[in-house]
N, C-alpha and C positions, 0 to 999 in steps of 0.2 A: 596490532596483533590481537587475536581473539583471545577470550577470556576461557573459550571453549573449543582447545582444538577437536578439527575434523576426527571421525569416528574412522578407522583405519579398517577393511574389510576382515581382517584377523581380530580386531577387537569386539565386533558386533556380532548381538544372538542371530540366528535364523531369523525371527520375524524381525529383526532391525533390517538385516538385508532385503528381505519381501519388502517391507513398509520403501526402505530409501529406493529398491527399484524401481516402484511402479509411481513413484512420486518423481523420481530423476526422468521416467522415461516421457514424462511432459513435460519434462523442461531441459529440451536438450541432452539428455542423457546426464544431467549434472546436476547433484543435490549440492545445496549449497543455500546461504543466507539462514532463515530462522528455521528451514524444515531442517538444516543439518547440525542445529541445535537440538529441536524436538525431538528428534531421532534418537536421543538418550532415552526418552519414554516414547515408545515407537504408538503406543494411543492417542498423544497427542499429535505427534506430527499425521499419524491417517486423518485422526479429526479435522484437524484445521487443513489439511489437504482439500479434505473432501467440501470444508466449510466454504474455502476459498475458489474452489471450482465452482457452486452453486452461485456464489457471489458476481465471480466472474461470466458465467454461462446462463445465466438460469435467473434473471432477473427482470426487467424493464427498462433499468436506466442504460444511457445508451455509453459506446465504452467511450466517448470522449470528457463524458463529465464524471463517469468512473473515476477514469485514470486523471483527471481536472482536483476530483476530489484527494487524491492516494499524494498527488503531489505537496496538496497543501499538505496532507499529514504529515509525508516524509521532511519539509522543510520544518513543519513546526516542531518535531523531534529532532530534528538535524539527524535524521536515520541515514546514513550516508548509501550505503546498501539498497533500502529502500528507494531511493531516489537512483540509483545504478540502474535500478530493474525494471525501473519502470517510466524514466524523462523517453527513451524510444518509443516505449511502448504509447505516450502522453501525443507523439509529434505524431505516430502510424496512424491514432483513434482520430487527427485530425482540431489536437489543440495548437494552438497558433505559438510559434517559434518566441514570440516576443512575450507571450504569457507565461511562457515556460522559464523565461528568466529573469522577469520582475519575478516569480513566485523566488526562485531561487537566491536572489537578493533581496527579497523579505520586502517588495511592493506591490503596492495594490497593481493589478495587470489591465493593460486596455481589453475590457471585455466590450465586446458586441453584442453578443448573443445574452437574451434575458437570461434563457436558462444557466450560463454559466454565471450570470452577475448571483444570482438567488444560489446556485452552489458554493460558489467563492465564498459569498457574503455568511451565507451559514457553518458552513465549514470553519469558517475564522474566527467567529464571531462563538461557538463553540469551544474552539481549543482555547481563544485567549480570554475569553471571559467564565468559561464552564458551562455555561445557560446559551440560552436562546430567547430573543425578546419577542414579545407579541408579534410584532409587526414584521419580525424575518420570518417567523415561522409560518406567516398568513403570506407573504409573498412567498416561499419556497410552493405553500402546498399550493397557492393558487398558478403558478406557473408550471408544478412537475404533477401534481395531485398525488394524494393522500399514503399510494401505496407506490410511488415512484420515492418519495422520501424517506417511507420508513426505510426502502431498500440503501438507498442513498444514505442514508444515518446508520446505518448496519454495513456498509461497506466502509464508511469513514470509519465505524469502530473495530473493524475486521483490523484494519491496518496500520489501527492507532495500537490495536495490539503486537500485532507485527513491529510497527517502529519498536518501541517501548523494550520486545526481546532483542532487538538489534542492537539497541543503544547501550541495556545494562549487559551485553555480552562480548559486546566490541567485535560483532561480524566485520570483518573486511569486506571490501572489495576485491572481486578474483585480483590480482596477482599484475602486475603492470596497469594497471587502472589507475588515476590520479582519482583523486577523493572529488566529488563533484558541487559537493555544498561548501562551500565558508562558514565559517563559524558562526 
């Protein structure tokens, strides 16, 4: 049960309704997860709308180590939500079935591809220690380069904030969904 129920179209100003329109009409026509939190401060949810389409659209990395990196996030929060929205979106970008559920059982995943060993490795290696050691940081940038990382360490933090509202707010999952991570 959320910590914040949904905003009911009779409870909401004018610009809350503007703001959750045109924010629902990219997704399905359904607000929902942390934009129909932010929607309380209808600034925040355009901001990070707009933050998250750039991130998404408007970047270099490519959307399978995107969405490679959004997953470790959402496991290492245990963002339940987070992890809803985006394990399809992980399999459509072309990350491998079996990667998708060691991350989810909290193992290290049979990676192939360099580029995901040097994502994984950073990504983890960040949430569970806070840093980053020499030698990840010189294998990420020498495998993605200099400004494929910054983006890559800016989408990891896009969604670590994401988790974080999820987590201390108790988004659901829409509504017949089983919860997808373990504890």
């Amino acid at each position: 049960m959320t910590r914040v129920p949904f905003l009911k179209p009779e409870e909401m100003t004018e610009r809350q309704r503007a703001v959750g329109a045109a924010i629902a009409s990219a997704r399905s026509g359904i607000l929902r997860g942390p934009f129909a939190i932010w929607l309380r401060n209808p600034d925040i949810a355009e901001g990070a709308d707009r933050l998250g389409n750039l991130l998404r659209e408007g970047t270099s990395v490519p959307a399978r180590l995107s969405e490679l990196a959004i997953l470790v996030t959402a496991r290492h929060w245990t963002a339940q939500y987070e992890w809803f929205a985006h394990e399809r979106r992980a399999l459509a970008a072309g990350v491998p079935r079996e990667t998708v559920e060691a991350i989810r059982n909290r193992k290290r995943p049979p990676l192939a591809r360099r580029d995901e060993q040097v994502t994984y490795d950073l990504c983890t290696e960040l949430y569970e220690t806070r840093t980053v050691r020499d030698a990840t940081y010189k294998a990420a940038e020498a495998e993605l380069g200099q400004m494929m990382l910054i983006e890559l360490v800016t989408i990891a933090t896009f969604y670590a904030m994401i988790a974080m509202v999820l987590v201390t707010f108790d988004a659901p999952v829409p509504e017949g969904e089983a919860l997808p991570l373990p504890p």
